[in-house]
Backbone as JSON, one array per atom type, in Angstrom:
{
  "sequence": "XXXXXXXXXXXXXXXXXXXXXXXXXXXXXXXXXXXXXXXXXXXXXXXXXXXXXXXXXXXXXXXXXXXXXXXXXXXXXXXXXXXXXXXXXXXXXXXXXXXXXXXXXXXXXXXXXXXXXXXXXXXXXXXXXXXXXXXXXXXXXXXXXXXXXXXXXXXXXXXXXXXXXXXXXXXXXXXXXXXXXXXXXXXXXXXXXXXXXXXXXXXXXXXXXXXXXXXXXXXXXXXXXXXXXXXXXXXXXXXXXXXXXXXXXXXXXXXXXXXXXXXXXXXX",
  "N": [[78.27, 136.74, 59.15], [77.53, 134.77, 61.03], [79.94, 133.46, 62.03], [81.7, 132.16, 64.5], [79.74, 132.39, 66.3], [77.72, 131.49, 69.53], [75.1, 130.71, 71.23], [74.34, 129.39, 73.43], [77.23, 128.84, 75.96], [79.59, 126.56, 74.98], [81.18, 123.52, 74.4], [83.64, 121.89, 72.38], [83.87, 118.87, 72.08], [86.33, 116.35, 71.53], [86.6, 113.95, 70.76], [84.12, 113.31, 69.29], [83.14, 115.34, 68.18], [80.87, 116.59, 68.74], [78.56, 119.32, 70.05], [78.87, 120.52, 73.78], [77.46, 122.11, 76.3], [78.72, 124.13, 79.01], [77.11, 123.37, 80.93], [76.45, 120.75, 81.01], [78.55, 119.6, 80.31], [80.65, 117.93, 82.53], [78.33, 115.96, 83.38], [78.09, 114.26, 80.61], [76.03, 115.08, 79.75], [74.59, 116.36, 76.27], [73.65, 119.1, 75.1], [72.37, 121.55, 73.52], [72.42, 124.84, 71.39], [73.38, 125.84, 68.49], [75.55, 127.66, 66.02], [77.51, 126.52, 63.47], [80.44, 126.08, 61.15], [79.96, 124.0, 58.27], [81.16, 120.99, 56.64], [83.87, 121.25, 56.82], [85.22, 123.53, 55.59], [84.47, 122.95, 52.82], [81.67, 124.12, 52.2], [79.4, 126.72, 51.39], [77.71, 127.97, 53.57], [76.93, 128.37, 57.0], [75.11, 125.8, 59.11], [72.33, 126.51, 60.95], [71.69, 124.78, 64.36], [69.92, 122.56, 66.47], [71.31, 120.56, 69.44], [70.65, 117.66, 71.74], [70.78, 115.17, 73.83], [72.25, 112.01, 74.39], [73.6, 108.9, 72.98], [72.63, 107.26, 69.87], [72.61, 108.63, 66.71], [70.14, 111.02, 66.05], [68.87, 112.74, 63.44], [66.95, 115.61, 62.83], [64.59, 116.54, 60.26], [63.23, 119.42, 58.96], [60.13, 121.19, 57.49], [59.29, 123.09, 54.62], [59.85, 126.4, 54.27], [59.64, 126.05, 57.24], [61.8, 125.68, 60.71], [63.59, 123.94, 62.43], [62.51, 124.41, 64.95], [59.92, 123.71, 64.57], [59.84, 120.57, 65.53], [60.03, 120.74, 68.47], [58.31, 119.27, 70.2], [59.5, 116.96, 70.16], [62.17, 117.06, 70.64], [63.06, 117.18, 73.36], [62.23, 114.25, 73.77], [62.74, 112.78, 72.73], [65.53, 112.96, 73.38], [66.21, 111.62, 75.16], [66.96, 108.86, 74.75], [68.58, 109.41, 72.46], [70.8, 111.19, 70.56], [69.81, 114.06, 69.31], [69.95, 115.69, 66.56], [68.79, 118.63, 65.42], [68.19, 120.49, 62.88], [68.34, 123.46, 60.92], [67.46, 123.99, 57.89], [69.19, 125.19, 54.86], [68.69, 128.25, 53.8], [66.66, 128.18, 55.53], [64.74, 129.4, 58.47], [67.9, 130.03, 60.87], [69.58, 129.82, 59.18], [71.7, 130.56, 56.67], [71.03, 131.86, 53.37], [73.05, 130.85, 51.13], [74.91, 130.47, 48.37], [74.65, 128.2, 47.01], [73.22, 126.18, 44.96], [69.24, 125.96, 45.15], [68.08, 123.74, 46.17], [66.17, 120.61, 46.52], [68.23, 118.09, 46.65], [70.47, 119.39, 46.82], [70.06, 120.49, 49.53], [70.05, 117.78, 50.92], [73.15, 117.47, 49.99], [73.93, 119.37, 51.81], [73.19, 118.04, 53.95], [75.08, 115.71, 54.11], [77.22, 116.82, 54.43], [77.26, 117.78, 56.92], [77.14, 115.77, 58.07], [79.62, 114.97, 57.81], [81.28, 116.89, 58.57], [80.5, 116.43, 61.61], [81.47, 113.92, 62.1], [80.19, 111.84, 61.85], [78.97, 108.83, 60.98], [76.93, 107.2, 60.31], [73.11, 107.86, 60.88], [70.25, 107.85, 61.87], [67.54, 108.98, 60.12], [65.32, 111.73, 60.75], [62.32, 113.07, 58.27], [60.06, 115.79, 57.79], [57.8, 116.36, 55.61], [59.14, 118.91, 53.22], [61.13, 118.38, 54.46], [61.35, 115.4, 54.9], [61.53, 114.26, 52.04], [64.15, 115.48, 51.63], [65.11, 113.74, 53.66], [64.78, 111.62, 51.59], [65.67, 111.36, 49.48], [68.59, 111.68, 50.26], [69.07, 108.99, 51.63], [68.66, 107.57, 49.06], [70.76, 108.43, 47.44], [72.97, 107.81, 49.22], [72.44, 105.67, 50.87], [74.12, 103.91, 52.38], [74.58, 105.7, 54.44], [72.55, 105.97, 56.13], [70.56, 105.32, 58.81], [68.02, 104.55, 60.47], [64.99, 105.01, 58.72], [62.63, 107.22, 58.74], [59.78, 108.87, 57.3], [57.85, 111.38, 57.08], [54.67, 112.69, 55.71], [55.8, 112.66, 52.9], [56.97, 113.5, 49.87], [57.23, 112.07, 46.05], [56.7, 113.33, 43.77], [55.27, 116.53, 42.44], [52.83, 115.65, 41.78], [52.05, 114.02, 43.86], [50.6, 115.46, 46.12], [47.59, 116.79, 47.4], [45.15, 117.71, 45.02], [43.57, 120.44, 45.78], [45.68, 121.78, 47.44], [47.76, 121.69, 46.15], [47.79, 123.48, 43.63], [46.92, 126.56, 44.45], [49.75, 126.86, 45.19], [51.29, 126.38, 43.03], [50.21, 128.13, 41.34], [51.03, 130.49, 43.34], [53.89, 130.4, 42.95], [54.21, 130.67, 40.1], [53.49, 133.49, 40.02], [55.21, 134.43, 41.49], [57.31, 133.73, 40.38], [57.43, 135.48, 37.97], [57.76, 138.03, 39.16], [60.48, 138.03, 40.08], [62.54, 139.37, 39.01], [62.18, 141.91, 39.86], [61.99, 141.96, 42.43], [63.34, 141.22, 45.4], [62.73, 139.64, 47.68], [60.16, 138.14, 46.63], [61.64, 136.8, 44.87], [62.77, 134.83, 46.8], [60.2, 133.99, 47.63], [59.69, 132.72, 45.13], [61.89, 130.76, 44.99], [61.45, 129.32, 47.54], [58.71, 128.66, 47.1], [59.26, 126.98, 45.01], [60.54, 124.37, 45.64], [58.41, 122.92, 46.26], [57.28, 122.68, 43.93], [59.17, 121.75, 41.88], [60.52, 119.85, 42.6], [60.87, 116.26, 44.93], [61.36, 114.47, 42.42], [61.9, 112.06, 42.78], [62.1, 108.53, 41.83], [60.23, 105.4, 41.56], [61.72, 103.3, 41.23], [64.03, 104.57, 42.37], [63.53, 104.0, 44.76], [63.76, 101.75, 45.55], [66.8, 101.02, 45.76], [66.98, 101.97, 48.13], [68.25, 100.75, 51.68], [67.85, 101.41, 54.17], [66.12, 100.15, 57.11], [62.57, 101.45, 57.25], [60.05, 103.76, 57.97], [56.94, 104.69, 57.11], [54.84, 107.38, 57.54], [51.56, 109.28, 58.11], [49.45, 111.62, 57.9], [45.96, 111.01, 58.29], [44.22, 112.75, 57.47], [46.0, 113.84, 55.51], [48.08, 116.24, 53.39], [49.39, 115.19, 51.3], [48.75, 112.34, 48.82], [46.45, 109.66, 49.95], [46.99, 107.34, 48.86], [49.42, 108.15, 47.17], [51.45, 108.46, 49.44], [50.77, 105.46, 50.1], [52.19, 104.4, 48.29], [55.05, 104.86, 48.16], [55.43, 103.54, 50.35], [55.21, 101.21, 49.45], [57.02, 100.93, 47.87], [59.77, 101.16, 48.94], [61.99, 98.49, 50.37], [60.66, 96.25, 52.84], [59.36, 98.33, 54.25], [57.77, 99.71, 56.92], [54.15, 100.78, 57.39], [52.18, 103.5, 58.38], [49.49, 105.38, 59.44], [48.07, 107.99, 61.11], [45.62, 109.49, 63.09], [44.58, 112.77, 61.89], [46.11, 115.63, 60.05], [48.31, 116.8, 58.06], [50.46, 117.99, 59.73], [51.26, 116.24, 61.94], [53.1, 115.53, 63.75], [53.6, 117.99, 65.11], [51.1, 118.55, 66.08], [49.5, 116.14, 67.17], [51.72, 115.53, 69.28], [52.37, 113.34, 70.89], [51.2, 110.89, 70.09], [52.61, 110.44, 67.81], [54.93, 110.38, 68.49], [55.45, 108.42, 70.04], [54.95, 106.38, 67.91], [57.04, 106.63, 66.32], [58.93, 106.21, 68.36], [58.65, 103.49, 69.02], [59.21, 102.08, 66.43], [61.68, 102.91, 65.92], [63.26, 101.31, 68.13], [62.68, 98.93, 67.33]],
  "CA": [[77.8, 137.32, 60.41], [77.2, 133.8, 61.96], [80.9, 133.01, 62.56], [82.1, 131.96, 66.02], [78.61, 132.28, 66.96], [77.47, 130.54, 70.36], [74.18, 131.02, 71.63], [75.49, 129.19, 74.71], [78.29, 128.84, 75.73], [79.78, 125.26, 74.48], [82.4, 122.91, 74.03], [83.77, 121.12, 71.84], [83.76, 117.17, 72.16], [87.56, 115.91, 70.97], [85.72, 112.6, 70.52], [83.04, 113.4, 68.12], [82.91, 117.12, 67.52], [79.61, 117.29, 68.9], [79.0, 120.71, 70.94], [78.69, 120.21, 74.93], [77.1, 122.87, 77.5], [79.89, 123.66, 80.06], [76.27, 123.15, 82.15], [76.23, 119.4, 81.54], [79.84, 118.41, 80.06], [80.9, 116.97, 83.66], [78.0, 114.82, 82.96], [78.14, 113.81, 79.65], [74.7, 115.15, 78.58], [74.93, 117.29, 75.53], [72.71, 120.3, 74.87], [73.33, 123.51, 72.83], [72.11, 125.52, 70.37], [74.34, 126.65, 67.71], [75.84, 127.76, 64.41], [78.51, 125.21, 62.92], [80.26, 125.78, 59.93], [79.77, 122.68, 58.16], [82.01, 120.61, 55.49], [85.32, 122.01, 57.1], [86.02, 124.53, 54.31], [83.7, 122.77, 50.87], [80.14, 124.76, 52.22], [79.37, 128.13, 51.56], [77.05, 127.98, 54.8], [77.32, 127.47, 58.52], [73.94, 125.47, 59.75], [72.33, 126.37, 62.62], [70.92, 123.21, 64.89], [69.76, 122.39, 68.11], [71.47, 119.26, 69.83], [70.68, 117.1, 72.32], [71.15, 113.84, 74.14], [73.67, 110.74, 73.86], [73.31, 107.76, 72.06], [72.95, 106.91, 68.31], [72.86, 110.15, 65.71], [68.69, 111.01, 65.11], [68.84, 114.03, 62.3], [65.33, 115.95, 62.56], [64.48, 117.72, 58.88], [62.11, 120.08, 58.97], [59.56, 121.11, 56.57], [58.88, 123.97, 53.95], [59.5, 127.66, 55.81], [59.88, 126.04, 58.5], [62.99, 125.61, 60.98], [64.1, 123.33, 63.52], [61.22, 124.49, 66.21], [58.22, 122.49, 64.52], [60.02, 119.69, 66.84], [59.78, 121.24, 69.97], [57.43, 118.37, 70.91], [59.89, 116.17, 69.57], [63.57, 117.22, 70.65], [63.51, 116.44, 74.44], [61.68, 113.19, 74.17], [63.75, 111.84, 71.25], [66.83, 113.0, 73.52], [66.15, 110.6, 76.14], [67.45, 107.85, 74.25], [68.93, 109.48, 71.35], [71.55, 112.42, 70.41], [69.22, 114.26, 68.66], [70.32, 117.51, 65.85], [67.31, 119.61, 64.6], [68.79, 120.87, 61.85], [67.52, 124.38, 60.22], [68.15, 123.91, 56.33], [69.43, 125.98, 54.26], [67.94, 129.17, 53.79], [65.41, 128.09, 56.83], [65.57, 129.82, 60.09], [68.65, 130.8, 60.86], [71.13, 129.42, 58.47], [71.64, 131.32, 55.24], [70.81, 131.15, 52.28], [74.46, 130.54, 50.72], [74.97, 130.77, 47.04], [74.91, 127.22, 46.21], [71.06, 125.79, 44.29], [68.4, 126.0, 46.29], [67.2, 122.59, 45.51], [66.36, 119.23, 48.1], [68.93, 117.76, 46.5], [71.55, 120.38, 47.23], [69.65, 120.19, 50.95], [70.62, 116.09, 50.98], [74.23, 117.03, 50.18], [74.22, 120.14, 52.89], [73.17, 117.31, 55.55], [76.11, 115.03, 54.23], [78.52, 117.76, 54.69], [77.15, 118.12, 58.03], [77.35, 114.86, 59.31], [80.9, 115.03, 57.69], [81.98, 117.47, 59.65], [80.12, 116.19, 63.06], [81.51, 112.85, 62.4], [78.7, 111.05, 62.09], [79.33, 107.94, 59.7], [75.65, 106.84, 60.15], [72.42, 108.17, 61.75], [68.49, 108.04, 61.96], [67.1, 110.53, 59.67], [63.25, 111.6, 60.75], [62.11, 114.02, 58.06], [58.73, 116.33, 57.9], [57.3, 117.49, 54.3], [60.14, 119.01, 52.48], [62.28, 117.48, 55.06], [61.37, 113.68, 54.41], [62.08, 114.66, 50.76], [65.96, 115.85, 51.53], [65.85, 112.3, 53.75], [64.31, 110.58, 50.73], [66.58, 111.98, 48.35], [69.56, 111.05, 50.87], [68.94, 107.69, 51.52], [68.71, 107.24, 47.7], [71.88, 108.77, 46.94], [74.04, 107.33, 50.54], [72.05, 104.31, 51.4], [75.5, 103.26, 54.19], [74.72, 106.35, 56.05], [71.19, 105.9, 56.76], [70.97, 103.93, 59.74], [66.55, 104.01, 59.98], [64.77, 106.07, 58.1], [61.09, 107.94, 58.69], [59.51, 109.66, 56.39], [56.46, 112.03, 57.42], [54.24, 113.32, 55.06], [56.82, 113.11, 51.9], [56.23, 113.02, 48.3], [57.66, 112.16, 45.34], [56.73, 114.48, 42.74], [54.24, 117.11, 42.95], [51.74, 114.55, 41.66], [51.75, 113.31, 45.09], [50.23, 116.62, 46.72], [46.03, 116.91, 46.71], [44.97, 119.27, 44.19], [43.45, 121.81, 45.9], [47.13, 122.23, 48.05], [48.98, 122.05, 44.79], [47.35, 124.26, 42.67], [47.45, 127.68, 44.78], [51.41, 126.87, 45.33], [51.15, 126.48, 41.53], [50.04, 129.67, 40.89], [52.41, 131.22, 43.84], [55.43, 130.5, 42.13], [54.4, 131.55, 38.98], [53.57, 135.01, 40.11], [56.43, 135.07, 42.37], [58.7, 133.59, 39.3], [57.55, 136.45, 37.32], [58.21, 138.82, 40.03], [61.42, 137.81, 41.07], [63.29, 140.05, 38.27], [62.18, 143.32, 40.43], [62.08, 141.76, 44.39], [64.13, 140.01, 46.42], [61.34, 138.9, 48.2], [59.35, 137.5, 45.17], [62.59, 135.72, 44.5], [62.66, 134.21, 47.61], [59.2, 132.83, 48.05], [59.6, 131.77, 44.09], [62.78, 129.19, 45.34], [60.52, 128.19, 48.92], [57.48, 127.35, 46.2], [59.57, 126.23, 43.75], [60.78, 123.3, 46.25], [57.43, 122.0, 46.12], [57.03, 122.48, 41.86], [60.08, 121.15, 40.9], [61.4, 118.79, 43.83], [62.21, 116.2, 44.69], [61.61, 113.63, 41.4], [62.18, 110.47, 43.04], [61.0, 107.38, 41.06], [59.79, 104.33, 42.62], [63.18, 102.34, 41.03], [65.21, 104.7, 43.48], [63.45, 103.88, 46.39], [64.21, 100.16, 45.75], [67.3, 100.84, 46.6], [66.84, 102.39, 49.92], [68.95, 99.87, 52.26], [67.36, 101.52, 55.54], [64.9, 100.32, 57.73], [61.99, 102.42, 57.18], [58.86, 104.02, 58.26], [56.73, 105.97, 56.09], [53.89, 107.84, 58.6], [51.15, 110.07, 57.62], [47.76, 111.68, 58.48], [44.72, 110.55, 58.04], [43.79, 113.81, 56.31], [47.04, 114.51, 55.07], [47.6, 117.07, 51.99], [49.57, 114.3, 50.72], [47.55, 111.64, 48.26], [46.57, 108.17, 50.39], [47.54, 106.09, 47.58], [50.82, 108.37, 47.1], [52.08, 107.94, 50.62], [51.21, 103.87, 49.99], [53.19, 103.88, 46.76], [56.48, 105.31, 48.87], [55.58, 102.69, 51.14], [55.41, 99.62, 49.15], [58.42, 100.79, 46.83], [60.98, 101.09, 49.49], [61.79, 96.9, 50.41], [60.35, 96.3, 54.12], [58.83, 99.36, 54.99], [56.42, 100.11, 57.44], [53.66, 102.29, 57.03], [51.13, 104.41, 59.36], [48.17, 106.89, 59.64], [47.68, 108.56, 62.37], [44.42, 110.69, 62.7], [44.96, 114.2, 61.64], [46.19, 115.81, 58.87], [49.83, 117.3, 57.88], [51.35, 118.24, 60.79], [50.57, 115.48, 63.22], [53.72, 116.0, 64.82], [53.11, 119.24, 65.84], [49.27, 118.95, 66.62], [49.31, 115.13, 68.23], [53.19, 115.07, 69.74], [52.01, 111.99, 71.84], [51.08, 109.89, 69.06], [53.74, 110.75, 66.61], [56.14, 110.39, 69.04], [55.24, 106.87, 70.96], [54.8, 105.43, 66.71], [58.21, 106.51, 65.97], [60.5, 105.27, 69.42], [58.42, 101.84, 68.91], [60.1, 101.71, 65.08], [63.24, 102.93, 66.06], [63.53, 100.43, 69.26], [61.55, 97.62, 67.58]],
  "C": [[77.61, 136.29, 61.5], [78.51, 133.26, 62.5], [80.9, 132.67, 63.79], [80.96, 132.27, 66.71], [77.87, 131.52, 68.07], [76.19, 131.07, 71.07], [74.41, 130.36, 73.42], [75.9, 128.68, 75.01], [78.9, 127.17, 75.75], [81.04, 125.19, 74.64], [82.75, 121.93, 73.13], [84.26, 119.5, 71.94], [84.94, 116.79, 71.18], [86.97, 114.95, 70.19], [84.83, 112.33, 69.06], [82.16, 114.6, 67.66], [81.5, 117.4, 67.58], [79.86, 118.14, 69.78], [78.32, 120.17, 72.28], [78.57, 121.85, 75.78], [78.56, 122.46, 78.06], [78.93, 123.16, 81.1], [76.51, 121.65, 82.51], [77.87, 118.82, 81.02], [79.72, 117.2, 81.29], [79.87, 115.68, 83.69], [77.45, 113.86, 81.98], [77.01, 113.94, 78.52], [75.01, 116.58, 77.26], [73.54, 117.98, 75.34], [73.02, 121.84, 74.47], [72.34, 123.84, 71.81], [73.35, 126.42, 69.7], [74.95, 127.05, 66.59], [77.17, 127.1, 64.17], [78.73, 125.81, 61.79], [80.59, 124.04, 59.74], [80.72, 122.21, 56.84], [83.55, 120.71, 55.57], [85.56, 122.52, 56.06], [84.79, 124.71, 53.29], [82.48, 123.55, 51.4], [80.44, 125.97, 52.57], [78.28, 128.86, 52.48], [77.79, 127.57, 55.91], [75.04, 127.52, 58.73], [73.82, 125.87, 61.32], [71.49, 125.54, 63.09], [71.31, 123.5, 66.27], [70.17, 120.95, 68.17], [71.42, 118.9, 71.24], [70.95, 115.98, 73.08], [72.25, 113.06, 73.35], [72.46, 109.45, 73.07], [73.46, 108.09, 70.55], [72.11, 108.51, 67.5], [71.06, 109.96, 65.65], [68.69, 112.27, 64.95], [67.57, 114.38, 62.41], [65.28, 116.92, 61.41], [62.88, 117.96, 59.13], [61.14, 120.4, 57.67], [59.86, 122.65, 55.38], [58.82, 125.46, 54.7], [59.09, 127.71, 56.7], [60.94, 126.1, 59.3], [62.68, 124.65, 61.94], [63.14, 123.29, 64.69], [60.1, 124.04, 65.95], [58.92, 121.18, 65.21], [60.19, 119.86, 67.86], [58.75, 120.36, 70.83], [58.09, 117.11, 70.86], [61.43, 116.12, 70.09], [63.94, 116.57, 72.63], [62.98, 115.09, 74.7], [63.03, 112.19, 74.02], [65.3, 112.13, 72.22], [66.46, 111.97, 74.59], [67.29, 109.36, 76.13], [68.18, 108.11, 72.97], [70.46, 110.82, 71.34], [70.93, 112.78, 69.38], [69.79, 116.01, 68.13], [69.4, 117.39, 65.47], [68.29, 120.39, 64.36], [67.84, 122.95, 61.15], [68.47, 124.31, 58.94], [68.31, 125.08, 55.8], [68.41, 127.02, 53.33], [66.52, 129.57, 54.27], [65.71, 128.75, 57.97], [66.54, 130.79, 60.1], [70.04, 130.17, 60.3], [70.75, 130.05, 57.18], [71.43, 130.37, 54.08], [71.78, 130.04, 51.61], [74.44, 131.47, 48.94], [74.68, 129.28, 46.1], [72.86, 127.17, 45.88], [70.52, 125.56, 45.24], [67.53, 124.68, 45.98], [66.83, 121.43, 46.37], [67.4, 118.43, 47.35], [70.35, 118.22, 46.56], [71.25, 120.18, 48.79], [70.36, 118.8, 51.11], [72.09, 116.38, 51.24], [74.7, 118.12, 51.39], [74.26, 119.18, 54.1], [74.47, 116.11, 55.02], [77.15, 115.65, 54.6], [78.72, 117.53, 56.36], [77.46, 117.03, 58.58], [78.83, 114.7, 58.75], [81.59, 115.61, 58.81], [81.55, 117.23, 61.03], [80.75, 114.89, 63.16], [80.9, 111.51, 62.06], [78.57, 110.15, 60.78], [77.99, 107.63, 59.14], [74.65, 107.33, 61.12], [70.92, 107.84, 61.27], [68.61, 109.07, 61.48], [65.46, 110.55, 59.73], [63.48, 113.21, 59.76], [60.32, 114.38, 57.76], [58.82, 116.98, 56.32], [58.47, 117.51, 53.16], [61.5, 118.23, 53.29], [62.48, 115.74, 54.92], [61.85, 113.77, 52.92], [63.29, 114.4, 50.94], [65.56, 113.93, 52.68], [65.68, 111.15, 52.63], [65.34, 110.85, 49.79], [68.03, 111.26, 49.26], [69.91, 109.93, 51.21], [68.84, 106.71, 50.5], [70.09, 107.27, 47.19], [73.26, 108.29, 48.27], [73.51, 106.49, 51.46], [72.8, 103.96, 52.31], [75.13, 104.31, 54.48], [73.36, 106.43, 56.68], [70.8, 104.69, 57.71], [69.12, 103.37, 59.98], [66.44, 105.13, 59.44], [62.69, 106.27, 58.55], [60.78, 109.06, 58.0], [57.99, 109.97, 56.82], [55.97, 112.49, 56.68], [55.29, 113.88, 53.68], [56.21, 112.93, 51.06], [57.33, 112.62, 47.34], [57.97, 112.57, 44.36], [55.68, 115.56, 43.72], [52.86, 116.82, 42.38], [51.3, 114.38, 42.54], [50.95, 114.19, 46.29], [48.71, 116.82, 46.32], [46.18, 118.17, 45.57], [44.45, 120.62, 44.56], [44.49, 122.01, 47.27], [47.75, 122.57, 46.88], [48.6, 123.39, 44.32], [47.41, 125.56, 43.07], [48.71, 127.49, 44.88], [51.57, 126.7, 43.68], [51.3, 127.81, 41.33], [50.7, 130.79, 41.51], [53.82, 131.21, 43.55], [55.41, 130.85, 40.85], [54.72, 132.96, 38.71], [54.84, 135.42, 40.22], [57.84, 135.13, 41.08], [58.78, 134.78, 38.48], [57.82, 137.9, 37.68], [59.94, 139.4, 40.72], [62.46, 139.08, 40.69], [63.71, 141.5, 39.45], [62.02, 143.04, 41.75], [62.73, 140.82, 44.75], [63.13, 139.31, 47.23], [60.67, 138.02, 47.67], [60.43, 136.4, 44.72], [63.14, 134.9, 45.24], [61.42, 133.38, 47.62], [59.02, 132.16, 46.53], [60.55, 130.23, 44.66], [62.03, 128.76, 46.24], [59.48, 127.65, 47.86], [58.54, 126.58, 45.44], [60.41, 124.38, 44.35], [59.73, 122.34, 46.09], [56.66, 121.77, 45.05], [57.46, 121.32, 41.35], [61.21, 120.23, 41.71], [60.05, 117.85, 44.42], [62.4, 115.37, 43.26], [61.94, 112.68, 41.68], [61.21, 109.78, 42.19], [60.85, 106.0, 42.13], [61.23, 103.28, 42.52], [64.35, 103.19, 42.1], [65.04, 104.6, 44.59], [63.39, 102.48, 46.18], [65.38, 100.13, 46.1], [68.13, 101.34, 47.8], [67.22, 101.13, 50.6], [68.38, 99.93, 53.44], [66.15, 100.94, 56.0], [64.14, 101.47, 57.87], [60.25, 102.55, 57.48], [57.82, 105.24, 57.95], [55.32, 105.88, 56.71], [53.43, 108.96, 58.03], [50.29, 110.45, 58.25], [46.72, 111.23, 57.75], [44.03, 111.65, 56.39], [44.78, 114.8, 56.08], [46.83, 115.69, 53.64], [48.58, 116.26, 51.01], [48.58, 112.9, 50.2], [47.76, 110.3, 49.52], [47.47, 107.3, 49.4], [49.07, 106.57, 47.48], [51.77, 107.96, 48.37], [52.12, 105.85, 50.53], [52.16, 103.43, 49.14], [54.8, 103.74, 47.65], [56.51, 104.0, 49.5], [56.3, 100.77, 50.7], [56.43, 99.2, 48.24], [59.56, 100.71, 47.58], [60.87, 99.17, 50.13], [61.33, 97.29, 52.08], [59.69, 97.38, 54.55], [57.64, 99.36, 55.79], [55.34, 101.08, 56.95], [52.23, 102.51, 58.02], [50.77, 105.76, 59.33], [47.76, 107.06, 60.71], [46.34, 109.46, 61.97], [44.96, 111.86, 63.24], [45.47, 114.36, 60.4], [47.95, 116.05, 58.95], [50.86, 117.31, 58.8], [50.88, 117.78, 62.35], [51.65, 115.35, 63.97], [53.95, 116.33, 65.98], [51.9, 119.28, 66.71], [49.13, 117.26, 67.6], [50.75, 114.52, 68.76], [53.13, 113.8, 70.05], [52.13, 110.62, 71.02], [51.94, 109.36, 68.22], [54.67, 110.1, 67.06], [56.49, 108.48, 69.38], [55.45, 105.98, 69.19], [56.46, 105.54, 66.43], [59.31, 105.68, 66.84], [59.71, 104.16, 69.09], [58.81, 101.63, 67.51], [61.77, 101.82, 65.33], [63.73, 101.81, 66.95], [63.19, 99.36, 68.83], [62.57, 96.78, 66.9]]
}
C-alpha cells in the first residue's frame, strides 16, 4: 500500500539517491518525507524516513513504539550541518511490519539495506533506547560503516534495565506471549516487549571491537543501570561518556542540552 508513495512531492538526486523537495532542489537543500523501498529488491519492507540537510550521513534510531518524531527537537538542528534521515524501524510508525524476524538485529541489517540503497558507504548513527541497541548491534557487526557513533540510553542485555522498569515489561510479554495464539494485537505487543526480553545480547568482547568514535550519553535518572551505561562506556576503546540531568528521554524533555553535547562530539 506504501508503493510510489510521496508525501511531498520529491526528486530524486542522480548523485546520491537521496530525495529532494522540488521546493529547495534549485538550492541544494534537501527535505522530504517519505516511503523508500529499501535494499533494491532483497527487503520485504519500504522504510519510511524523514530527511534533511547536506553534509555527512547522521542516521537518527528511534526507540521502542516509537517512530521517527521523538526527534522533532532534533531533526532541524542536526540539519544545519548535517543530512540528517530519521528513520521509522520496522514495524514502527509507518513502515511495516514485513515478514522478516522482528529482532534488533534484523533492525541493524534493515538500516544496512537502507544505507545500501541511499548510497551511503558511511554515516553517524545517533540511536535512542531500542534504537542505540540496532546502532550497537551495527557497529559491532559493520564497524567501516560507522563513521561516529552515540548511543543514548542503550543496554546490553536486559540486565542493564532497573528492576522496577524490567519487571512489569517482564510480565507484559509473558501475558501477551500467552495471548498471542488468539490476538493479533497480543502478538504484536508480545514482539515490541519481546525486543526488550530477548535483545540485543551484546557482550563487552563485541564492543571492543567497535572502530567508531563514540559517545555513550545518559540521564541522570535514567531507567538504564549507572554502572551499566559505564560498562558500555569503558568497553568500547575511546569512548566518551555523559549524564545529563533527567531521566530516559532527555532528548525529548531537555532538546537544548542533548543537542549542544552531541554537535560538540560530532565537531570535536
Amino acid at each position: 500500500m506504501f508503493a510510489g508513495f510521496r508525501e511531498h512531492e520529491v526528486w530524486r538526486n542522480p548523485e546520491n539517491h537521496s530525495h529532494i523537495t522540488k521546493a529547495h532542489a534549485e538550492h541544494g537543500f534537501v527535505s522530504g518525507k517519505v516511503w523508500a523501498p529499501t535494499g533494491q529488491g532483497n527487503m520485504d519492507i519500504q522504510h519510511y524516513y524523514e530527511e534533511k540537510g547536506q553534509g555527512e550521513p547522521l542516521i537518527l534510531l528511534h526507540g521502542n513504539g516509537e517512530n521517527c518524531g521523538y526527534f522533532k527537537g532534533q531533526i532541524n538542528v542536526f540539519a544545519k550541518r548535517y543530512h540528517v534521515y530519521a528513520l521509522d524501524t520496522r514495524g514502527h510508525g509507518r513502515t511495516p511490519r514485513g515478514d522478516r524476524p522482528f529482532t534488533i538485529r534484523q533492525f541493524a541489517d534493515d538500516l544496512r539495506d537502507f544505507m545500501d540503497d541511499h548510497r551511503i558507504k558511511g554515516a553517524h548513527l545517533l540511536g535512542f533506547s531500542d534504537g542505540g541497541n540496532i546502532a550497537l548491534v551495527f557497529a559491532v557487526k559493520y564497524p567501516d560503516r560507522v563513521n561516529r557513533l552515540i548511543l543514548n540510553g542503550a543496554n546490553l542485555d536486559a540486565g542493564g534495565v532497573k528492576t522496577f522498569t524490567q519487571i512489569p515489561i517482564e510480565i507484559g510479554y509473558r501475558i501477551a506471549k500467552l495471548s498471542a495464539k488468539w490476538s493479533d494485537s497480543a502478538k504484536r505487543n508480545a514482539e515490541m516487549l519481546g525486543l526488550m526480553v530477548n535483545s540485543p545480547n551484546v557482550t563487552t568482547d563485541d564492543l571492543a571491537g567497535i572502530k567508531a568514535k563514540t559517545l555513550v550519553i545518559a540521564g541522570t535518572n535514567d531507567m538504564i543501570r549507572e554502572e551499566h551505561t559505564k560498562l558500555i562506556a569503558e568497553s568500547i576503546p575511546g569512548a566518551e561518556l555523559i549524564f545529563l540531568e533527567g531521566d530516559h528521554f532527555i532528548a525529548g524533555k531537555q532538546p537544548e542540552e542533548f543537542n549542544r553535547a552531541v554537535l560538540e562530539f560530532l565537531q570535536g
